[in-house]
N, CA and C atoms as a LAMMPS dump frame, in Angstrom:
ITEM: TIMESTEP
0
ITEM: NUMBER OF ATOMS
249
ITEM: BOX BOUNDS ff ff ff
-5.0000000000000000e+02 5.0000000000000000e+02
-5.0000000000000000e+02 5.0000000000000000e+02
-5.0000000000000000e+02 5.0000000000000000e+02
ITEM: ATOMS id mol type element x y z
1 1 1 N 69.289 140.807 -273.475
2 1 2 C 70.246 139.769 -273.149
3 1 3 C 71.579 140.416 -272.832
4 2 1 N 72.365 139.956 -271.682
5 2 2 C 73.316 140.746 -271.516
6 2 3 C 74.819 139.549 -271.169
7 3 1 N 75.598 139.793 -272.156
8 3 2 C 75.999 138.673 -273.111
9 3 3 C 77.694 139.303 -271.911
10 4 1 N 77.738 140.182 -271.33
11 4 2 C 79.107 140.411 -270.474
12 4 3 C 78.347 139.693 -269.221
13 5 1 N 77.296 139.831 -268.557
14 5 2 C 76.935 138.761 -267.568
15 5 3 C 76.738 137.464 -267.55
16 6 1 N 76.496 136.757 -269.183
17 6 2 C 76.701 135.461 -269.065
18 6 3 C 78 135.071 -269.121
19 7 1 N 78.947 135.785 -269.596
20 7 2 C 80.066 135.688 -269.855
21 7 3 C 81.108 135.353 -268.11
22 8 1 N 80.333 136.406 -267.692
23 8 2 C 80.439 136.494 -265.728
24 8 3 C 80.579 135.399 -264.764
25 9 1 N 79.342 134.327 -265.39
26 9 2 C 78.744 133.386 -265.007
27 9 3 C 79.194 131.873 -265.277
28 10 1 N 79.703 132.373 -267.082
29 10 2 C 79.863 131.195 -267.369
30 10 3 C 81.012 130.892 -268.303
31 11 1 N 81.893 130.148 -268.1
32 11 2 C 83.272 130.21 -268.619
33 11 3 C 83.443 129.209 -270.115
34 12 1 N 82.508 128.59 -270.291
35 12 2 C 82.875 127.799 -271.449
36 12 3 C 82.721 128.471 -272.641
37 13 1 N 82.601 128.21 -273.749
38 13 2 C 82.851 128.583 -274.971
39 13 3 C 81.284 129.41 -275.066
40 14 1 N 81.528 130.295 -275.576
41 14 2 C 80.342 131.622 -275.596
42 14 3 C 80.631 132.507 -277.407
43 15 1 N 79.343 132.231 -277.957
44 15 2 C 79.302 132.709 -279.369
45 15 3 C 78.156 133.64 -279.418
46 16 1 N 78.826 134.963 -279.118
47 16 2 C 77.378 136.099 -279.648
48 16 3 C 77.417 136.565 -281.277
49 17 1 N 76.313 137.196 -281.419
50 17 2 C 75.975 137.698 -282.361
51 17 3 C 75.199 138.964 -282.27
52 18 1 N 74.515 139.659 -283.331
53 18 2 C 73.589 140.992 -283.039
54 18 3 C 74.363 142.047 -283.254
55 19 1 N 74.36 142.394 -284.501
56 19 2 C 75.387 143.795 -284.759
57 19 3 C 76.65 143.634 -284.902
58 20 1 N 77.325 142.806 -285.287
59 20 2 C 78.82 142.848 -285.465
60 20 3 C 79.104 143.081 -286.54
61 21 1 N 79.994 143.734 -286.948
62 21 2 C 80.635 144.053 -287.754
63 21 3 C 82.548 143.491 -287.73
64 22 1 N 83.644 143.511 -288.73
65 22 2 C 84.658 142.741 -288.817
66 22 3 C 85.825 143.649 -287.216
67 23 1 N 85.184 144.558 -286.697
68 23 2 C 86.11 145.32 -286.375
69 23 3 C 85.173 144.847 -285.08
70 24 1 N 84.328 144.622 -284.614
71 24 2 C 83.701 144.939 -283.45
72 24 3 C 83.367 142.809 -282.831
73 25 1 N 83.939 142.25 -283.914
74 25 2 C 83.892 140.779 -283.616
75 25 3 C 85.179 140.547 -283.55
76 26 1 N 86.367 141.163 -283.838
77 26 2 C 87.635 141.073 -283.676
78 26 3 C 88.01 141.727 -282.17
79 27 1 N 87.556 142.552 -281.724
80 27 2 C 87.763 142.886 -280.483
81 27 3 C 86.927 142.129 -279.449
82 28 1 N 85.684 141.781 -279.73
83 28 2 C 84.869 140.848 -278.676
84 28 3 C 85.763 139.437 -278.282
85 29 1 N 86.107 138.93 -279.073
86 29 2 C 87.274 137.773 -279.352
87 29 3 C 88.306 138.157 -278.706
88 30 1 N 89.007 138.876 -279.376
89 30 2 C 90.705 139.388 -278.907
90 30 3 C 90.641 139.536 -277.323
91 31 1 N 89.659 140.304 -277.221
92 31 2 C 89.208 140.504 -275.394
93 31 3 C 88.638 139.418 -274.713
94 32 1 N 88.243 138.08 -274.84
95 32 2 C 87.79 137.223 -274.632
96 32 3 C 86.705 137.095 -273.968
97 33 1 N 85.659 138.544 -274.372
98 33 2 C 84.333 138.522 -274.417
99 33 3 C 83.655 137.517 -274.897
100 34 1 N 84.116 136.74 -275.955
101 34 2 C 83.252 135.871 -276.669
102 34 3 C 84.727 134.962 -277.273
103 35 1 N 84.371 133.159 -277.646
104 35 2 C 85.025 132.725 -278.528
105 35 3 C 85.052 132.688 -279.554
106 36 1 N 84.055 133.093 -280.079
107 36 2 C 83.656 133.356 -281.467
108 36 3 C 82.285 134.233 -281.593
109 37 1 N 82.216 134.693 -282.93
110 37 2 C 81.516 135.714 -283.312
111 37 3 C 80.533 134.65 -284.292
112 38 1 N 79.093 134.649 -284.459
113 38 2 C 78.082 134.407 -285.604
114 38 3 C 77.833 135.519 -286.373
115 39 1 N 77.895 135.266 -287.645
116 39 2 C 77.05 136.043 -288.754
117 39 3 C 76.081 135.794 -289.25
118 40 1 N 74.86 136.36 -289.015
119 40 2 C 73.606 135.848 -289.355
120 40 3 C 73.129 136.868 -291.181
121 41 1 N 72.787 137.984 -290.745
122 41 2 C 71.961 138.687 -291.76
123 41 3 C 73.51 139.265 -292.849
124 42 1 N 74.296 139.582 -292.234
125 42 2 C 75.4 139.764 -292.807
126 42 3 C 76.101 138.634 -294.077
127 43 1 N 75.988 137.412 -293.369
128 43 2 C 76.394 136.286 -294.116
129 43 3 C 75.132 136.262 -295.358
130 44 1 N 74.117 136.512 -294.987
131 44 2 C 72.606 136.129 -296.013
132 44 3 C 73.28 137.019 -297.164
133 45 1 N 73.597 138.608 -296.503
134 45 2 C 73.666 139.634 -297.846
135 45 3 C 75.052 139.42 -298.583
136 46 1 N 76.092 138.846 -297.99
137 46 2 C 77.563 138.8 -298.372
138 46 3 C 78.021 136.928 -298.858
139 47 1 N 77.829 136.325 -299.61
140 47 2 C 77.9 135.213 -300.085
141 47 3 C 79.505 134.842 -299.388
142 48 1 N 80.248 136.066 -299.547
143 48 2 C 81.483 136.238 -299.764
144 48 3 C 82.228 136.637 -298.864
145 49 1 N 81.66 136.177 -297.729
146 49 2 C 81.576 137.523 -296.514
147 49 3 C 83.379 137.46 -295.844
148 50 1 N 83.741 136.04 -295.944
149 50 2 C 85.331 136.407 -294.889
150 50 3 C 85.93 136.893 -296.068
151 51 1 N 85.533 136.48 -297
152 51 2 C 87.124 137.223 -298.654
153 51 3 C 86.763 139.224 -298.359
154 52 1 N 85.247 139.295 -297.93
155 52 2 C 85.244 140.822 -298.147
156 52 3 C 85.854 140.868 -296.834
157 53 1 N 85.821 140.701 -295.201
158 53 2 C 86.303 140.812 -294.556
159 53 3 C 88.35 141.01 -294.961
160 54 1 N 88.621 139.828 -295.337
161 54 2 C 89.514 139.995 -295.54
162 54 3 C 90.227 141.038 -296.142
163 55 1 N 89.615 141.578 -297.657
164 55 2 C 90.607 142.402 -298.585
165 55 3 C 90.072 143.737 -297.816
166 56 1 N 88.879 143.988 -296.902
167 56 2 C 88.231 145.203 -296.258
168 56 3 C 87.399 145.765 -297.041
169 57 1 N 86.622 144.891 -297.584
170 57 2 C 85.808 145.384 -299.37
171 57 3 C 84.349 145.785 -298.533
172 58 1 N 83.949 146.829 -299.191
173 58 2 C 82.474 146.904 -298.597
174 58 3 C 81.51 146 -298.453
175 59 1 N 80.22 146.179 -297.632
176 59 2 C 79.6 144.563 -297.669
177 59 3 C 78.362 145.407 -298.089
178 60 1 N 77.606 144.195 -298.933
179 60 2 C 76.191 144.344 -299.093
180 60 3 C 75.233 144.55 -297.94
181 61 1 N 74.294 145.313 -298.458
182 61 2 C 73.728 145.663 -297.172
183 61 3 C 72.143 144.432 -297.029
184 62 1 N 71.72 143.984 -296.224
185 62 2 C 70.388 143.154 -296.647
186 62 3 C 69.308 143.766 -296.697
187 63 1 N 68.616 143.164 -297.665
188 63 2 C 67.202 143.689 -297.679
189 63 3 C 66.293 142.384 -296.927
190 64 1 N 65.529 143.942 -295.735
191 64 2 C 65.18 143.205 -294.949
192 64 3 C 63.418 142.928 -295.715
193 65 1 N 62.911 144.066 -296.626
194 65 2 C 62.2 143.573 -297.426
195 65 3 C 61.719 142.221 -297.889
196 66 1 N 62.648 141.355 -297.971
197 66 2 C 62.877 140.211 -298.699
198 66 3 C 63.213 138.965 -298.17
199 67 1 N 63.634 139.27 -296.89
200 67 2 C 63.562 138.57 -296.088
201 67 3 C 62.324 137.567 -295.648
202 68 1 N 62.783 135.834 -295.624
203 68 2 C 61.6 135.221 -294.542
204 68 3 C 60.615 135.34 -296.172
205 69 1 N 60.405 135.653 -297.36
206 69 2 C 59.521 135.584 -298.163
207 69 3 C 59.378 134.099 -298.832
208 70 1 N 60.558 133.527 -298.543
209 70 2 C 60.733 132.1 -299.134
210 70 3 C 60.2 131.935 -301.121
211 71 1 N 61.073 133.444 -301.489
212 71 2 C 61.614 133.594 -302.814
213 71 3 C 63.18 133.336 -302.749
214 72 1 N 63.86 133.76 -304.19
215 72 2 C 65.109 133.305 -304.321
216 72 3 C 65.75 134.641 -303.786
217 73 1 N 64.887 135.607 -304.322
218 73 2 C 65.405 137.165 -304.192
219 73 3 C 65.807 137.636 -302.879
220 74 1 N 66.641 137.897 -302.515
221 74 2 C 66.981 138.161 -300.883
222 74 3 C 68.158 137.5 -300.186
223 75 1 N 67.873 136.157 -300.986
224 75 2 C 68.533 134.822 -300.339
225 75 3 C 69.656 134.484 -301.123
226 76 1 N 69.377 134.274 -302.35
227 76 2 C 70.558 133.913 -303.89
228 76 3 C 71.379 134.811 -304.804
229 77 1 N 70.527 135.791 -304.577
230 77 2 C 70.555 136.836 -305.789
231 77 3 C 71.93 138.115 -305.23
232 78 1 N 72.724 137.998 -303.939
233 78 2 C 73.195 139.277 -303.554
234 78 3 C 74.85 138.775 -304.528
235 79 1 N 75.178 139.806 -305.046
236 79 2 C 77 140.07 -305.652
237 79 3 C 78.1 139.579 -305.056
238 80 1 N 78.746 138.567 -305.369
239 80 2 C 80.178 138.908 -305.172
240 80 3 C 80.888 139.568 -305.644
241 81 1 N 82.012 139.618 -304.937
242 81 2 C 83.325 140.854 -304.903
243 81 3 C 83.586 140.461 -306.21
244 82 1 N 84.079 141.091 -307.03
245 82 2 C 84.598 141.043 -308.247
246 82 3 C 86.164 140.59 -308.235
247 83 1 N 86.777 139.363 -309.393
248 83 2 C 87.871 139.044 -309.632
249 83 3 C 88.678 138.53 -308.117
């Protein structure tokens, strides 16, 4: 999928996703590659995900293990940032 040619094509509001990270969805935006950024697997592992964005706190990483098993483990169980 090539998300600078739809972009080419099509001028209304455009939300990618696939690999972003806080530094690489801030520039897709800022550049008006995209109007917004989705967090998919990121959001699953980070409950907490704009407060860690924010203070620049490391993020959980997902287990893709656990994923799609339709247990709690994977889905409920990841840490928030402390205090």
């Amino acid at each position: 999928f090539d998300y600078d040619q739809t972009r080419a094509l099509y001028q209304g509001n455009l939300i990618r996703n696939n690999g972003y990270d806080f530094e690489t969805a801030q520039q897709a935006v800022m550049s008006g590659a995209a109007d917004a950024i989705a967090f998919g697997r990121l959001l699953l592992a980070n409950p907490d995900l704009v407060e860690r964005f924010r203070r620049g706190a490391p993020l959980n990483a997902p287990d893709y293990d656990r994923l799609y098993t339709g247990e709690e483990q994977g889905y409920t169980d990841y840490p928030f940032l402390a205090g």
